[in-house]
GUZAVEX-84234 format. One line per 5 residues: their letters; for each residue x, y, z of C-alpha. Coordinates in steps of 0.25 Angstrom, whole numbers, plus 2048, in hexadecimal, padded with zeros to 3 digits. Layout:
BEGIN
A	X,Y,Z  ...
***
This chain:
BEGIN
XXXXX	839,8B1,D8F  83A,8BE,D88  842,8CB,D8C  835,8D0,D8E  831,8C5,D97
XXXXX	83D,8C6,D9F  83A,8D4,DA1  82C,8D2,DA6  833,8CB,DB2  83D,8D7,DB6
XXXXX	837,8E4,DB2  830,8EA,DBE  825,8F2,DBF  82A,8FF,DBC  831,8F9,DB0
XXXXX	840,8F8,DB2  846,8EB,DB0  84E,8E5,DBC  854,8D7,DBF  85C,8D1,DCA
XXXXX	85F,8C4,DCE  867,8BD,DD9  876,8C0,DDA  879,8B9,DE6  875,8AB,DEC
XXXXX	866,8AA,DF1  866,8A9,E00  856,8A5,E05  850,8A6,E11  841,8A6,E14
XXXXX	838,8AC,E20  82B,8A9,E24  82A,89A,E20  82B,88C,E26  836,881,E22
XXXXX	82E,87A,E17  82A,888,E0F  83A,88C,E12  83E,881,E0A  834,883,DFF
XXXXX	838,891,DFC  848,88E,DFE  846,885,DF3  83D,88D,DEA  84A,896,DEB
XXXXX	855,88E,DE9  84C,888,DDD  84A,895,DD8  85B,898,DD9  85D,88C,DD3
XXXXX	857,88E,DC7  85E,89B,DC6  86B,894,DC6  86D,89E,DD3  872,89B,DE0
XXXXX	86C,899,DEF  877,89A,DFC  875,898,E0C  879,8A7,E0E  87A,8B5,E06
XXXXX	887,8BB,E0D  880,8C8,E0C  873,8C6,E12  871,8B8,E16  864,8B5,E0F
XXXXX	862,8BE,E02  854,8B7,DFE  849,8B9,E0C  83C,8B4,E08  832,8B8,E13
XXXXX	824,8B0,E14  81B,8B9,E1C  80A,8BA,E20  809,8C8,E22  813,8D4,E1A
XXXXX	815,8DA,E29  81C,8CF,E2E  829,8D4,E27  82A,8DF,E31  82E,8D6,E3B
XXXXX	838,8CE,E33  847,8D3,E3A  84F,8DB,E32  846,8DA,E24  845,8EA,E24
XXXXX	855,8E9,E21  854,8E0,E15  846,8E7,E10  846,8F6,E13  839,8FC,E14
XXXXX	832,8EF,E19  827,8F6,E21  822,8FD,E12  824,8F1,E0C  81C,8E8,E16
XXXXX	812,8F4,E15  811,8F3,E07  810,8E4,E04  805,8E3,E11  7FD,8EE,E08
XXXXX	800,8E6,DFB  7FB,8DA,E02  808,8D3,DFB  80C,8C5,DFC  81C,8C6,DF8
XXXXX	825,8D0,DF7  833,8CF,DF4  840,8DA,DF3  84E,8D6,DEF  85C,8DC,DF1
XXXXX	865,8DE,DE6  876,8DE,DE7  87D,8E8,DE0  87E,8E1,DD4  86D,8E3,DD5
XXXXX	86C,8D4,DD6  863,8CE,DE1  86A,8CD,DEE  85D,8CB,DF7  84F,8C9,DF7
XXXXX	844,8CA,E02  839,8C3,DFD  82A,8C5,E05  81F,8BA,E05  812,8BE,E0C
XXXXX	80A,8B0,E0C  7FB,8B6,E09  7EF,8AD,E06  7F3,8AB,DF8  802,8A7,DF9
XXXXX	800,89F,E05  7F7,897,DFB  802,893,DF3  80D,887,DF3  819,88B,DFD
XXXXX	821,888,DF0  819,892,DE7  81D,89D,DF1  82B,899,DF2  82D,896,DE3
XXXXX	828,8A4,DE1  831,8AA,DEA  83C,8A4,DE4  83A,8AA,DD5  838,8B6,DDB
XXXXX	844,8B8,DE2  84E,8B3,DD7  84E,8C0,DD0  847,8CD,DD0  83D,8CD,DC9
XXXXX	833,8D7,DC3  828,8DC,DCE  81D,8D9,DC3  825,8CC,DBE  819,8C2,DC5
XXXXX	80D,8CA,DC5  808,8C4,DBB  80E,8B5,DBA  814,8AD,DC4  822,8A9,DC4
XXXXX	81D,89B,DC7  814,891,DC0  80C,884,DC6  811,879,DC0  80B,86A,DC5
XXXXX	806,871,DD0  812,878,DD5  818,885,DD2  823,886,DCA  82C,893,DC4
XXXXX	827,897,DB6  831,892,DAD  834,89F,DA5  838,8A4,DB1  841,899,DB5
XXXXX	848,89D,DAA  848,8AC,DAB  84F,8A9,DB7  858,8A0,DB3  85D,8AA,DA9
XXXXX	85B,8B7,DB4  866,8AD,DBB  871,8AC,DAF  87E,8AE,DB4  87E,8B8,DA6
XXXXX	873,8BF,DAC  877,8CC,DB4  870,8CC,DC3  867,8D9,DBF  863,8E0,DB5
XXXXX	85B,8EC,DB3  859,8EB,DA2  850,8E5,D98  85B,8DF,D92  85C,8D5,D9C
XXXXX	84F,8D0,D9B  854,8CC,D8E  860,8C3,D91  859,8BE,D9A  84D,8BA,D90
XXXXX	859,8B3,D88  85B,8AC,D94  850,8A6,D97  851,89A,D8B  860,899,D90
XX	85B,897,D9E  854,88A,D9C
***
């Protein structure tokens, strides 16, 4: 992966160049699902940490649960969740926004004072067209998104997965992009291009 494809991944729309990963253990917990789909989406994430080389724990000793993944029908039923305008200021706007939008998923993350990701709050509204896809496509999905902050335009165009003997798999350049975001050599943030290319020299390394 060249500098200038690592760069793709983490420059936002407005053109500044931003990364952040995990700097404390992963802490899941999911709203809005039954058993079975629970246990899917635990282990898309823990396969997700995993290949990382990061770490999951029972507890964060801050918050609890840093990583809430909430599955939902309608944006609206947000504004009855207890407590969530705490953890995301501004959720009537928000809600408001996505509704208009007619979104799908939306996700927000906290970052420590080291700008490494401290939380993340990810949304899932299940529309007609992801509620036509594999509980284990949906969950995978979430998974590569949380493990870093990506770009806002980072997937618009090509999925972070791939269809592989009828199942969905991560792509493996990205595999390795994360593999090599996760480098105990690599800062937890960054906010220059000159990341983009150690990590880019990474990438062979990683595998």
């Amino acid at each position: 992966m060249t500098p200038e494809d690592v760069q793709s991944y983490f420059r936002k729309s407005d053109g500044q160049y931003l990364f952040a990963r995990w700097g404390r253990p992963i802490v899941p917990v999911v709203f809005g699902v039954e058993e079975k789909t629970l246990e899917i989406i635990k282990g898309a994430v823990e396969a997700v940490v995993t290949l990382a080389n990061h770490k999951m724990a029972e507890t964060d000793p801050e918050l609890g649960a840093n990583l809430m993944i909430f599955f939902l029908r309608d944006w609206k039923e947000l504004l009855d969740v207890p407590n969530l305008e705490e953890m995301v200021p501004g959720l009537d706007a928000l809600v408001a926004r996505l509704d208009d939008m007619r979104a799908n998923h939306y996700r927000t993350f906290r970052f420590d004072d080291q700008a490494a990701i401290r939380a993340c709050f990810a949304f899932v509204r299940m529309d007609a067209e992801l509620s036509k896809l594999p509980a284990e496509t949906i969950a995978l999905n979430e998974a590569v998104q949380m493990i870093v902050l990506w770009s806002d335009r980072a997937f618009k165009e090509r999925s972070p997965l791939v269809t592989v003997s009828g199942s969905a798999v991560l792509r493996p350049d990205l595999a390795d992009l994360i593999r090599a975001a996760y480098d105990p050599m690599m800062p937890c943030s960054a906010n220059d291009d000159a990341h983009a290319y150690r990590l880019s020299a990474r990438t062979e390394l990683s595998r």
